[in-house]
SEZAFI-563489 format. One line per 8 residues: number of its first residue (from 0); for each residue x, y, z of C-alpha. Coordinates in Angstrom, 1 decimal, padded with zeros to 4 digits. Layout:
NUM) X,Y,Z | ...;
# end
This chain:
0) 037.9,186.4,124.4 | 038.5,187.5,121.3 | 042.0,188.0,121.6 | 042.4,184.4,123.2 | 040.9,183.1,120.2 | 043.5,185.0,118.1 | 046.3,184.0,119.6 | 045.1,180.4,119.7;
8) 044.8,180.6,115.9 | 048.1,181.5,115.4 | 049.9,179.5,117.5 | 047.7,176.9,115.8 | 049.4,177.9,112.6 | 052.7,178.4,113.6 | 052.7,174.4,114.9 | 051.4,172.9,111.6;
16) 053.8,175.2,109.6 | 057.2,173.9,111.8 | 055.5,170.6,111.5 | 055.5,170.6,107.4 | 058.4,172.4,107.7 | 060.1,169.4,109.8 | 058.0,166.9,107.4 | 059.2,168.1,104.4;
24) 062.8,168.1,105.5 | 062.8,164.3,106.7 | 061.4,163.6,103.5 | 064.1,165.3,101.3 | 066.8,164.6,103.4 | 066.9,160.8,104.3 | 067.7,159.5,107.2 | 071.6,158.4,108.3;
32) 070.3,156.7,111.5 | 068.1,154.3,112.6 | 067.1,156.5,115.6 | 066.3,159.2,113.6 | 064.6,157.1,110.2 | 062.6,155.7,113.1 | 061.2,158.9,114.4 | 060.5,160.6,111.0;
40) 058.4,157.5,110.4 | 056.3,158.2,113.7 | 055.7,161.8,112.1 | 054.4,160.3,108.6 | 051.5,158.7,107.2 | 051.0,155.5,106.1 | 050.5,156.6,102.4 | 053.9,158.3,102.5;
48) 055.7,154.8,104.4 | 054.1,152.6,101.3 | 055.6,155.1,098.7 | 058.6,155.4,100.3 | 058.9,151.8,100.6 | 057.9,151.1,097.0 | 060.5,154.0,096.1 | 063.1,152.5,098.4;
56) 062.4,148.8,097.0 | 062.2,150.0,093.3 | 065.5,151.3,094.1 | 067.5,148.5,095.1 | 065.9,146.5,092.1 | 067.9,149.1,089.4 | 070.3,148.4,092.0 | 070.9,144.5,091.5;
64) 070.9,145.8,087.1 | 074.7,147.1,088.3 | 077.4,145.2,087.3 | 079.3,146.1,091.0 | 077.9,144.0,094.1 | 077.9,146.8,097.2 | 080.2,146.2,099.3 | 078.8,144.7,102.9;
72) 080.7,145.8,106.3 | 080.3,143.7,109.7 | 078.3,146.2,111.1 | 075.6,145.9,107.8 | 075.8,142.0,108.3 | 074.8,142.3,112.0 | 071.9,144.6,111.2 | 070.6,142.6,108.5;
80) 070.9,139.2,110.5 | 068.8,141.0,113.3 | 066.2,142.6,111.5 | 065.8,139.6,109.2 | 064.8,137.5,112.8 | 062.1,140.0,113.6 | 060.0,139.2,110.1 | 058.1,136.2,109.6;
88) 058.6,136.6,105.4 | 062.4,137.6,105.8 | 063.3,135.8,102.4 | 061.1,137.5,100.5 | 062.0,141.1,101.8 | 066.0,140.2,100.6 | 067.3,141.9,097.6 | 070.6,142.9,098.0;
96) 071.8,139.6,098.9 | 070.3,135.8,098.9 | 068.5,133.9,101.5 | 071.6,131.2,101.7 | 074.0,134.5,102.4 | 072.1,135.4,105.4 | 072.0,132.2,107.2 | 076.2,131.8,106.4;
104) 076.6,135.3,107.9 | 074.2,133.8,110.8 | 076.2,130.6,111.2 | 079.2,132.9,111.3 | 078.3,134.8,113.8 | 077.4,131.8,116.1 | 080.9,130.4,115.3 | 082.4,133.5,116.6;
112) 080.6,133.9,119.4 | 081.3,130.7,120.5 | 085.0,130.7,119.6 | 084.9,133.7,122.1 | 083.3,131.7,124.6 | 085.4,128.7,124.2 | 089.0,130.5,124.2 | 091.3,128.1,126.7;
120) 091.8,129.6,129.8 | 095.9,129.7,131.2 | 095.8,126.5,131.7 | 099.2,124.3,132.9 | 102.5,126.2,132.7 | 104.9,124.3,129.9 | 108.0,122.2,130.4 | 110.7,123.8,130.8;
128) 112.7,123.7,128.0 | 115.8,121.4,129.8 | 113.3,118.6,130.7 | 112.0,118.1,127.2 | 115.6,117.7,125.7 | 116.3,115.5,129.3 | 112.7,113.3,128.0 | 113.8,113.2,124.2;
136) 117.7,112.4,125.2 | 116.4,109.4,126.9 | 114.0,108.3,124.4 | 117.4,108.6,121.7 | 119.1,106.3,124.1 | 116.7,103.8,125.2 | 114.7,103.1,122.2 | 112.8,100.2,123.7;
144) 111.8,102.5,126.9 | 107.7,103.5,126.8 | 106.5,106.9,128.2 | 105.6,105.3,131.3 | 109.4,103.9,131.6 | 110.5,107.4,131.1 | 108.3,109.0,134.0 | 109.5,107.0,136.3;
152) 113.0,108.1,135.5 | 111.5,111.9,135.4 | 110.3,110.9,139.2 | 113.8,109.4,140.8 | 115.2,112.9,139.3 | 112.5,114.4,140.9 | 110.5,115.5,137.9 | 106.6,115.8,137.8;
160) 105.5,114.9,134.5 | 102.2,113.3,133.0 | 102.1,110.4,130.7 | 100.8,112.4,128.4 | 102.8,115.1,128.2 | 105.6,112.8,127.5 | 104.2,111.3,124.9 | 103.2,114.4,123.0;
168) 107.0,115.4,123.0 | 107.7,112.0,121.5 | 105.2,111.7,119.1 | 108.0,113.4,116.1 | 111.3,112.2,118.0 | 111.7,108.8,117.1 | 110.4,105.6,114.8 | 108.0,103.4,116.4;
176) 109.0,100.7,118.2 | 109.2,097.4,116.1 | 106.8,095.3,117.3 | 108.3,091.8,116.1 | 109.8,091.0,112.8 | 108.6,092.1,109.8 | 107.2,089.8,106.3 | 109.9,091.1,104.4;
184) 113.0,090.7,106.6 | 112.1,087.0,107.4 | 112.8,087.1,103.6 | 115.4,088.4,103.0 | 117.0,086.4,106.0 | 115.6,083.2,104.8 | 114.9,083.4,101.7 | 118.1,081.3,100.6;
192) 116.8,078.5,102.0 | 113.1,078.6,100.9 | 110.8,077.5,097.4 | 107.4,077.7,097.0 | 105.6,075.7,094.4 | 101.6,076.2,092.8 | 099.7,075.1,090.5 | 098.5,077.2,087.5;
200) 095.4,075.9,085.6 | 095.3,076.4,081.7 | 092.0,075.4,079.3 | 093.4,073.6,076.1 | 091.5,074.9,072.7 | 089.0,071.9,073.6 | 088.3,073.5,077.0 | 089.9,070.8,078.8;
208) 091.6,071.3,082.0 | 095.5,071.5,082.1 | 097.5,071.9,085.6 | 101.0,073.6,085.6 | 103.1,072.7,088.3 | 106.2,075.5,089.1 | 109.1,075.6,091.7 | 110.0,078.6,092.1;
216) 113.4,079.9,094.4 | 112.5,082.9,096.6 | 116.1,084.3,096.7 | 116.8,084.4,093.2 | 113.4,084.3,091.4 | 114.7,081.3,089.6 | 112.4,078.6,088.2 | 113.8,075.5,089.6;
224) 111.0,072.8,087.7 | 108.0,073.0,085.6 | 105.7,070.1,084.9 | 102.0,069.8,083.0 | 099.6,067.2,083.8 | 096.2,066.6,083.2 | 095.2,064.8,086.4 | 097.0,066.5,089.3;
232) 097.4,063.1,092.1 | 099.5,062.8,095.1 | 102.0,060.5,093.6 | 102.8,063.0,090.5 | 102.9,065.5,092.5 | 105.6,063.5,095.0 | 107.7,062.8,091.5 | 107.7,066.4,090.5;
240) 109.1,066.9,093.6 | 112.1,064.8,093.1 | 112.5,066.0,089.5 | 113.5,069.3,091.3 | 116.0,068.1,093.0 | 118.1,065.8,090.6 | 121.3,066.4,092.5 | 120.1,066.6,096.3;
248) 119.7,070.3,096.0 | 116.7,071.3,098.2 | 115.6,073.6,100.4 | 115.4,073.8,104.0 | 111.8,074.8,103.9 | 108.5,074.6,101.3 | 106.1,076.7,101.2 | 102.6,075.3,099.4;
256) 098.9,076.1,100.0 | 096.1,074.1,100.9 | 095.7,072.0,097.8 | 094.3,068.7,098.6 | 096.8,067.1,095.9 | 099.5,067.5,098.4 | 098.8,064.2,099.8 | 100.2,061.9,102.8;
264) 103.0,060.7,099.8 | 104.1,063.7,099.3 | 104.7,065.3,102.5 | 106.3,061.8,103.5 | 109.0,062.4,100.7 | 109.8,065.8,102.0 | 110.0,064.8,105.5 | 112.3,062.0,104.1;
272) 114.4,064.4,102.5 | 114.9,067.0,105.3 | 112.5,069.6,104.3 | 110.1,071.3,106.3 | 106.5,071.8,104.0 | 105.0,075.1,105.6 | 101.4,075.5,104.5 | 100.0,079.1,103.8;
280) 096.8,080.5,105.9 | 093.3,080.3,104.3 | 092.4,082.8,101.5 | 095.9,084.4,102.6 | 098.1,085.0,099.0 | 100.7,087.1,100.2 | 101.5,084.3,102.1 | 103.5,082.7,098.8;
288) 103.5,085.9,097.0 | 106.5,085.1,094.8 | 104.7,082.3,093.3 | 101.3,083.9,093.1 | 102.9,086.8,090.9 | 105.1,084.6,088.9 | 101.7,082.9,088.0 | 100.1,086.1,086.8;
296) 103.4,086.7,085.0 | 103.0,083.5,083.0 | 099.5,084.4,081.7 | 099.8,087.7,080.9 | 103.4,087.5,078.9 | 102.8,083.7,077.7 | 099.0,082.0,077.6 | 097.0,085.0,077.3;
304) 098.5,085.3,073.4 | 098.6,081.2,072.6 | 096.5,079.1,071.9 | 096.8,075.8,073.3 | 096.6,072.3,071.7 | 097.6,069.5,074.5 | 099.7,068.6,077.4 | 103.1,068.2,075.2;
312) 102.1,071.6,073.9 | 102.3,073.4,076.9 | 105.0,071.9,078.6 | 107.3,072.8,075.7 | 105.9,076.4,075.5 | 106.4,076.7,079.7 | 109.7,075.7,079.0 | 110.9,078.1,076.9;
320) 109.0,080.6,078.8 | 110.6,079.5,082.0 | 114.1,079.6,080.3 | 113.7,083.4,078.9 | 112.5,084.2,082.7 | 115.8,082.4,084.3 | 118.3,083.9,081.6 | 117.0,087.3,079.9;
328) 113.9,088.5,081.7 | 115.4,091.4,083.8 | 113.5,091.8,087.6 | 113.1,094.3,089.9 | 113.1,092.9,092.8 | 116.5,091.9,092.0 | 118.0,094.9,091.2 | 117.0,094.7,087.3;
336) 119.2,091.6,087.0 | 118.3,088.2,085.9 | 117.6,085.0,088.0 | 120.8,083.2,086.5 | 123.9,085.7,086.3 | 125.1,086.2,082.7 | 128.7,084.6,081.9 | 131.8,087.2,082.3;
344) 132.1,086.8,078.4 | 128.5,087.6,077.4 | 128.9,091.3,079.7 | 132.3,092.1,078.6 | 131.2,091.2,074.7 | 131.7,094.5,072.5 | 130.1,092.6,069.6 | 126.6,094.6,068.1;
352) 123.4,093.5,069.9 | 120.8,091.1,067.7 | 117.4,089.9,068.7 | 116.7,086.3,069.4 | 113.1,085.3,069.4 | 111.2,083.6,071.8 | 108.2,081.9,071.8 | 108.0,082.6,068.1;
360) 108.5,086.2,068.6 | 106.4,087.1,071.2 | 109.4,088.0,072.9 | 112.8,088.5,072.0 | 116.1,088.1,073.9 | 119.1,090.7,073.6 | 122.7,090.0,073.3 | 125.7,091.0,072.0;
368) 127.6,088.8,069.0 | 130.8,087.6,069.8;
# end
């Protein structure tokens, strides 16, 4: 019995010696694993786990003092995002990085998981390389023909193609079919034979009402008339329209808006003299655009800096203003030329250029002296 006790006693000792022995190695020597970190924790206390956790968290807080962010792999991303969705109080257990950091790198994750998922599969074989220049040479050649006109043509060649499919190969081949014709080439094919007229209101120094009345010639820009009135009527407007055509020069067409001055005299004189009076659609300006910026042309380069007396006043000042538009004012939509061409003399003049004054010097017109 005795010596059954003794051996007990020392095998006894020798297990608590190899299990300092193997305590006080796992505590030197940390742990490179999460296998192995895990099963030294089994073999400690829970006073050692709270110091080593305090040391370990004391640690990473000199840590964040560095001027050098650690560098994070994938595989340190993954472990973080997983361990951080088994705590409850996850946020306040980050140091190394913030809260907003973990849920990109969890968002990220997601996106790649399902980017995986969602890769297409083989999907439809492509075209073969001799129908799409076959589908593109007859869209070059038949301009007005649809995608739909084309597969048929595929079909009596015995060619299988989608609608589709054709039209994503002639999505960058060609222009888009021209619906009807366009604002601007109705212009520039008619505008020889069109005016427009408007009236611009003005507020005299008394802040009475004034009404301009313009012509204007689409083609050429030109100011054909200018009147002033201060009661706009059916019958002054009718006269104004004669006044602009002293010597049976009209238009074939006049285009107006919706002002109830145009009266039944009015469009009777037109109709007497052969011109058609087209009337612009409600709230629609670029309907008689030419007029409508001509009119903000007036303001800003002539009434905006004058003051204005009367009706005799402002006809005189419209008409010098209308005269420097017609003869000096330089316009881009005509090429940077003027609405009436300058004589052969004034271009070829080698004189040296003076400034005439207009409207008292607001403006001033260049030219060379003979």
């Amino acid at each position: 019995m005795m010596l059954l006790r003794r051996c007990r006693h020392r095998l006894t000792g020798i297990v608590a010696g190899l299990r300092h022995a193997v305590r006080g190695f796992l505590w030197a020597r940390p742990a490179t694993a999460h296998a192995t970190g895990t099963g030294a924790d089994l073999l400690r206390g829970r006073a050692q786990l709270l110091a080593e956790n305090a040391l370990l968290r004391h640690q990473l807080i000199v840590l964040r003092r560095g001027a050098v962010r650690p560098a994070m792999t994938a595989t340190d991303r993954a472990v973080m995002v997983l361990l951080a969705s088994r705590i409850r109080a996850w946020r306040e257990a980050l140091l190394v990085v913030q809260p907003a950091t973990l849920l990109r790198w969890h968002r990220a994750g997601f996106r790649a998981l399902w980017r995986r998922k969602s890769r297409p599969g083989p999907g439809r074989p492509p075209l073969a390389a001799e129908t799409v220049t076959l589908i593109r040479r007859m869209a070059a050649d038949n301009p007005r023909w649809g995608a739909e006109r084309i597969r048929g043509e595929l079909l009596k060649l015995g060619l299988r193609v989608g609608k589709r499919t054709i039209q994503t190969h002639l999505r960058g081949s060609r222009a888009p079919r021209p619906r009807g014709q366009a604002w601007a080439t109705f212009l520039r094919n008619h505008a020889g034979a069109i005016w427009a007229c408007d009236f611009l209101p003005v507020t005299d120094l008394t802040c009475r009402p004034l009404y301009a009345f313009f012509v204007i010639a689409l083609e050429t820009r030109r100011v054909v008339h200018v009147g002033v009135t201060r009661h706009p009527t059916d019958a002054w407007v009718a006269q104004q329209r004669r006044e602009a055509t002293p010597f049976d020069q009209r238009p074939r067409s006049l285009i107006r808006d919706n002002d109830a001055t145009y009266g039944p005299r009015f469009t009777r004189l037109a109709a007497a003299s052969g011109i058609r009076v087209l009337r612009t659609p409600v709230r629609a300006l670029r309907a008689n655009a030419v007029c409508e910026r001509f009119l903000g042309s007036v303001r800003r380069a002539c009434l905006d800096h004058l003051l204005i007396f009367g009706a005799r006043q402002l006809l005189r000042l419209l008409r010098e203003s209308v005269a420097f538009f017609n003869r000096a004012r330089p316009h881009q939509g005509l090429g940077q030329a003027t609405p009436e061409a300058l004589p052969a003399e004034t271009k070829h003049c080698e004189g040296p250029v003076r400034a005439v004054p207009v409207l008292g010097g607001l403006h001033h017109r260049y030219e060379r002296a003979a």
